[in-house]
PLY file of the C-alpha trace (Angstrom):
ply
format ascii 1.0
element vertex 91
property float x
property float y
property float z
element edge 90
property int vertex1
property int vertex2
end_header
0.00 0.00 0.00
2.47 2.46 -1.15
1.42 6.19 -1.14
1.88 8.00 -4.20
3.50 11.17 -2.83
7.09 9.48 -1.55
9.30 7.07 -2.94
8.15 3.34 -1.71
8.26 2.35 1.57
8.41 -1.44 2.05
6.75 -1.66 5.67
4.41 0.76 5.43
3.70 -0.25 9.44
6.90 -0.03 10.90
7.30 3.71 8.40
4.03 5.23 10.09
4.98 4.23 13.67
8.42 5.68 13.56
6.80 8.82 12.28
4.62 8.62 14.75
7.49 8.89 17.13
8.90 11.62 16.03
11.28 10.34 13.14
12.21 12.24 10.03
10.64 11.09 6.48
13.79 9.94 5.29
14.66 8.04 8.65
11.53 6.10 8.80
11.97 5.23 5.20
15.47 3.67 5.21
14.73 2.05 8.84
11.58 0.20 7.73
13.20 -0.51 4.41
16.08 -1.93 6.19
13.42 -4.09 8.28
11.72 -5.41 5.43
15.13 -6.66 3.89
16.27 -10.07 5.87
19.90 -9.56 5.25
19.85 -6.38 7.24
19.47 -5.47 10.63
18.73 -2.40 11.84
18.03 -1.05 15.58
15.22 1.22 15.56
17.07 4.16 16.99
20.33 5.39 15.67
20.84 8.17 18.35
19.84 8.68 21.98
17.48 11.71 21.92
13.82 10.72 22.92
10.82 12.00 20.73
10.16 15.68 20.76
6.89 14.40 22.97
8.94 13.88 25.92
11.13 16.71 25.99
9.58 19.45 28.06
8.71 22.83 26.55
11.95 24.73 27.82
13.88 22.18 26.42
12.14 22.38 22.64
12.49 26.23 23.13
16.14 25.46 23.71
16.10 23.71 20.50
14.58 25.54 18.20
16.94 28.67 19.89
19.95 27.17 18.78
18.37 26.27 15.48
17.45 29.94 15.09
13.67 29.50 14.51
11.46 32.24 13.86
8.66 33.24 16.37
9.77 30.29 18.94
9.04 33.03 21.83
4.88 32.79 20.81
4.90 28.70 20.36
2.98 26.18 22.18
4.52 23.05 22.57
2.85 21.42 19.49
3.84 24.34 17.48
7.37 23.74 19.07
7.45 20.19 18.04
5.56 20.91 14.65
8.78 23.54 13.84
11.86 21.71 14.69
10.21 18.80 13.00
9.87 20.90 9.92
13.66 22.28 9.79
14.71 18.72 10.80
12.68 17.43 7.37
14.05 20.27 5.24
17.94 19.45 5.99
0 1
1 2
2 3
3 4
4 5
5 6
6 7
7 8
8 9
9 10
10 11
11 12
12 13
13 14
14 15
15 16
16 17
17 18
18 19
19 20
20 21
21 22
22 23
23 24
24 25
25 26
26 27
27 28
28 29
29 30
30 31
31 32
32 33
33 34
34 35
35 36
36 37
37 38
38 39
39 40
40 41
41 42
42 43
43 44
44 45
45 46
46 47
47 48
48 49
49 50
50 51
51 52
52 53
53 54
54 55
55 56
56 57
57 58
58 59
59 60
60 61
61 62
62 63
63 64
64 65
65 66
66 67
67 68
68 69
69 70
70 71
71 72
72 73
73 74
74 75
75 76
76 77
77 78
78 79
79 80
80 81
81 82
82 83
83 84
84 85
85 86
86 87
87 88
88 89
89 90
């Protein structure tokens, strides 16, 4: 059940939980691609951090300060988490 607007995604399960927790497009991708091959195996994290949904709001401020994000001051922490996952996609 690929979707038409990305590239194919061959656990389309494993590719929407990730997501769900907090993983970049391209992340989720190669992970549940990589889980869908049997000669690989990947771990499901590659790096320490927990989701953006655990970090508290000064922390996600924090964040998006050093990333230099425009209007952080007025964000909720959804809008946090919506932003820094946005500049995260684009690099």
């Amino acid at each position: 059940m690929a979707r038409n607007d990305r590239p194919s995604i061959k656990d389309e399960e494993t590719y929407e939980s990730l997501r769900e927790d907090g993983y970049s497009k391209g992340a989720a991708a190669r992970i549940a691609n990589a889980q869908a091959n049997s000669s690989q195996n990947p771990s499901k994290k590659g790096g320490k951090a927990p989701p953006y949904e655990d970090w508290t709001k000064d922390e996600l401020y924090d964040r998006a300060q050093e990333l230099e994000i425009e209007g952080r001051s007025d964000m909720t922490k959804d809008e946090l988490i919506d932003a820094l996952r946005d500049q995260r996609d684009a690099d």
